[in-house]
Every structure is written in structure tokens, then in C-alpha cells.
C-alpha positions in Angstrom: 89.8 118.3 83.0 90.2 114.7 84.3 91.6 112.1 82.1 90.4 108.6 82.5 92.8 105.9 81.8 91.7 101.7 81.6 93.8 99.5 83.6 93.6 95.9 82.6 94.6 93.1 84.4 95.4 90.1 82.0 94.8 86.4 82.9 92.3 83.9 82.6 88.7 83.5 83.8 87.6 80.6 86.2 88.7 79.4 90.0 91.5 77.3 88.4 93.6 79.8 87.1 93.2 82.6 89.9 96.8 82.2 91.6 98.7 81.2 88.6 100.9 83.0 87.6 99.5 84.0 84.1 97.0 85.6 86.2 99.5 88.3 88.3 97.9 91.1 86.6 94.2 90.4 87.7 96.0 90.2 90.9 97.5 93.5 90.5 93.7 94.9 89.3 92.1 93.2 92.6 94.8 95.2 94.7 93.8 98.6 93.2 90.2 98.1 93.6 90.8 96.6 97.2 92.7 99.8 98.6 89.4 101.8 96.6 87.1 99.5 98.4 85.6 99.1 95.0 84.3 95.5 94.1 83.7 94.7 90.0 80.1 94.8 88.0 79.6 93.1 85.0 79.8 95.1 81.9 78.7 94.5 78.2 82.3 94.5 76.8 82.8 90.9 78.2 84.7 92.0 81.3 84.3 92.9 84.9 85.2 96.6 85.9 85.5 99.1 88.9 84.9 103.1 88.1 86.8 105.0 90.9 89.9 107.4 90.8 93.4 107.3 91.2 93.1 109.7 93.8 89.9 112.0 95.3 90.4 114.6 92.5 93.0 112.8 90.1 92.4 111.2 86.7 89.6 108.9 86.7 90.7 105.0 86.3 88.4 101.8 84.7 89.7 98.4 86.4 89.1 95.6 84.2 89.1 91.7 84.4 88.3 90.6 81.0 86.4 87.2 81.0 87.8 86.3 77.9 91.2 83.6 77.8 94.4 85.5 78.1 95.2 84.8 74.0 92.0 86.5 72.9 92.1 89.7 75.9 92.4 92.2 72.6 88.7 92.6 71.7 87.3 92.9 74.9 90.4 95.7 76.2 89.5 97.8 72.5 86.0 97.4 73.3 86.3 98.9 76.7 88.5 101.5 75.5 86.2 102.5 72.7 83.4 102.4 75.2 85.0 105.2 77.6 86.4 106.6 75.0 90.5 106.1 76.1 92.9 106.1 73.5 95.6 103.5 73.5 98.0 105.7 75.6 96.1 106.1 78.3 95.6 102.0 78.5 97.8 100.4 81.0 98.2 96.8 80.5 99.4 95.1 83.8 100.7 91.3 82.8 103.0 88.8 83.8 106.6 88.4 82.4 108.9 85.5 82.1 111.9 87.5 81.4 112.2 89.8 84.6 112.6 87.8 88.0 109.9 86.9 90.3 109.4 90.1 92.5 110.5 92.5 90.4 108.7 95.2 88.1 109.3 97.0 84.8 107.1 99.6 83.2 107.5 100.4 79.2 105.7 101.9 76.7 105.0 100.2 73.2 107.9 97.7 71.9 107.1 93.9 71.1 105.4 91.4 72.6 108.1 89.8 73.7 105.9 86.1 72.8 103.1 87.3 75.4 100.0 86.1 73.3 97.8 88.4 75.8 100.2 91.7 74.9 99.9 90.7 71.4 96.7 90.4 71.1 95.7 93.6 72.7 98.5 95.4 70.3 96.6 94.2 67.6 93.0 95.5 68.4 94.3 98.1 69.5 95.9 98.9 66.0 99.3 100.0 67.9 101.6 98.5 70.5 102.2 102.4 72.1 100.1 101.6 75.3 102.2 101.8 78.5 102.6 98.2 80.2 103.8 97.4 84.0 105.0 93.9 83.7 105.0 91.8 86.4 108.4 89.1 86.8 107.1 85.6 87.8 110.6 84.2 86.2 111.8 81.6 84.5 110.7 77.7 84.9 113.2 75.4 86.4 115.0 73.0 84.5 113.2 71.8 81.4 109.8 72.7 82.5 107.4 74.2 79.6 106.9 78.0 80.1 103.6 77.3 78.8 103.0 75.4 81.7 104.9 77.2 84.3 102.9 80.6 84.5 99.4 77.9 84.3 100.9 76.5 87.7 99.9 78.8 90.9 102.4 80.3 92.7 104.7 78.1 95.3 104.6 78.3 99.0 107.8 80.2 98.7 106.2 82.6 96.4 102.9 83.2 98.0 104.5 84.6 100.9 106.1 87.7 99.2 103.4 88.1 96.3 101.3 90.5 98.7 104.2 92.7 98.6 104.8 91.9 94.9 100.9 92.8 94.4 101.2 96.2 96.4 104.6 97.4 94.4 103.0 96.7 91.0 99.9 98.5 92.1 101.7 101.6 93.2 103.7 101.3 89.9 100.3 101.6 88.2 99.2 104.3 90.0 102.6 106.4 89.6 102.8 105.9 86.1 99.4 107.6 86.0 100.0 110.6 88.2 103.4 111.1 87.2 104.7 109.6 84.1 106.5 106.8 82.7 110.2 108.1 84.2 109.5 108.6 87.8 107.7 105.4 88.3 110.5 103.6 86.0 113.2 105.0 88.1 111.8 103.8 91.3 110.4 100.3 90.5 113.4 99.7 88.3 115.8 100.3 90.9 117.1 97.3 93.3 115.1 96.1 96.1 116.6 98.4 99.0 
């Protein structure tokens, strides 16, 4: 029997924060749905969502854009899980991380926050930080510059022109992780660019 699993793409709602880099995970989600040529309904659970598969015959996959602010994603993601009935393994959290280099992708299961209010929050309506995560590296800020307001500033020029590829690798990572597990898609996203 299929398994469903609920992707969620953290960020913020609205026009002004869609290329930021807070918002790489909604990015991620809007790849997914693309290559499905699914496009998101409303649902009740304060959040946008696509019903498709991973594959024709594979585990079945929710996408969700929460329309809730990144800080307060935890309600709406346990709601949706509760709703298709997914316990907290099978929710993949796709998010943005300071700590791991722009164009690069890690995949874990449970472990802190690591000061990511969205990851937090989900962790705790959830009522366990065991969900599997593929964090997204948008990098550090330059020089003094307020992390805060780094990953609220869209991506640069620079940055734009590799963040389809970015987008597509973090997608496939998603997709792996469900079809095959945690290792095999660690040890091919983790590995160096060739």
C-alpha cells in the first residue's frame, strides 16, 4: 500500500517575499509541482497544496505552501499532517539554511533547530523534531549584515542565475529521500559538486 508523505515548503506569504531567500523552500515546492504539472488549491488548513505522486505508482505526496509567516508554519504543517493522516516521519520539511553554502544541499532527520524559527516551530506542533528536513544553503551575509535581514533580501543577480539548478537538485533530493531513504539521497547531494 501507498504511503503519502507532506512536503512543506517554508517561507512567507505575499509578492514581497517570493525570491528571498527565507522563501527557497516554497521554491523547492513550486519545482515539484511544476515537473507534475500540478498548480496549488486552497485548503482549510491555511495553506495551498498539490495532491499528485512521486512517481505514477509510487507513494502519494501533499505539496504545501503554508500562508501563515515562516515563525508561526507549525500549526498549519500539524494540521495538514493530521488532516491526511502523515505522521511526523513521513513530513519533509524543505527550508533554507544559513550554515551550508549557497548551492549546496543537506538532508537530516530530527536534531535542533539550529535558530530556524520556521523548523522550530513545526518541531513543536509537531510534538517531535524526528521529521526528515532537506535544507537548502543560501549562506552566510557579508560583513556585518543582520542574518535576519539577509535571507528577507531576494537573491542577487549572481544568485539567480544558478538557483534554477539549485531548485531542481533540492527537488530531486526530496524526491530521493522518498523513494529511497535518507542514505542514498545523503550520499549523493552531500557529495561535492562534480
Amino acid at each position: 500500500m501507498a504511503t503519502t508523505w507532506l512536503v512543506v515548503g517554508l517561507g512567507n506569504p505575499g509578492p514581497q517575499y517570493e525570491l528571498t531567500r527565507h522563501n527557497v523552500g516554497q521554491l523547492v515546492v513550486d519545482e515539484l509541482a511544476e515537473r507534475r504539472g500540478e498548480r496549488f488549491k486552497a485548503h482549510k488548513a491555511n495553506a495551498r497544496v498539490v495532491e499528485t505522486w512521486v512517481r505514477p505508482g509510487g507513494d502519494k505526496i501533499v505539496l504545501a505552501k503554508l500562508n501563515s509567516f515562516m515563525n508561526v508554519s507549525g500549526g498549519p504543517t500539524a494540521n495538514l499532517a493530521r488532516f491526511y493522516g502523515v505522521d511526523a516521519a513521513h513530513v519533509v520539511i524543505v527550508h533554507d539554511e544559513l550554515d551550508i553554502p549557497f548551492d549546496s544541499i543537506k538532508l537530516k532527520i530530527g536534531g535542533g533547530h539550529g535558530g530556524h524559527n520556521g523548523v522550530r516551530d513545526v518541531a513543536r506542533a509537531l510534538g517531535t523534531a524526528e521529521f526528515p528536513r532537506v535544507r537548502v544553503g543560501v549562506g552566510r551575509p557579508p560583513g556585518r549584515q543582520d542574518a535576519a535581514d539577509w535571507v528577507l533580501t531576494p537573491f542577487g543577480a549572481a544568485d539567480r542565475t544558478v538557483l534554477p539548478m539549485v531548485l531542481s537538485d533540492a527537488a530531486d533530493a526530496v524526491e530521493q529521500l522518498i523513494e529511497e531513504g535518507l542514505l542514498p539521497a545523503q550520499q549523493k547531494h552531500h557529495a561535492p559538486r562534480a
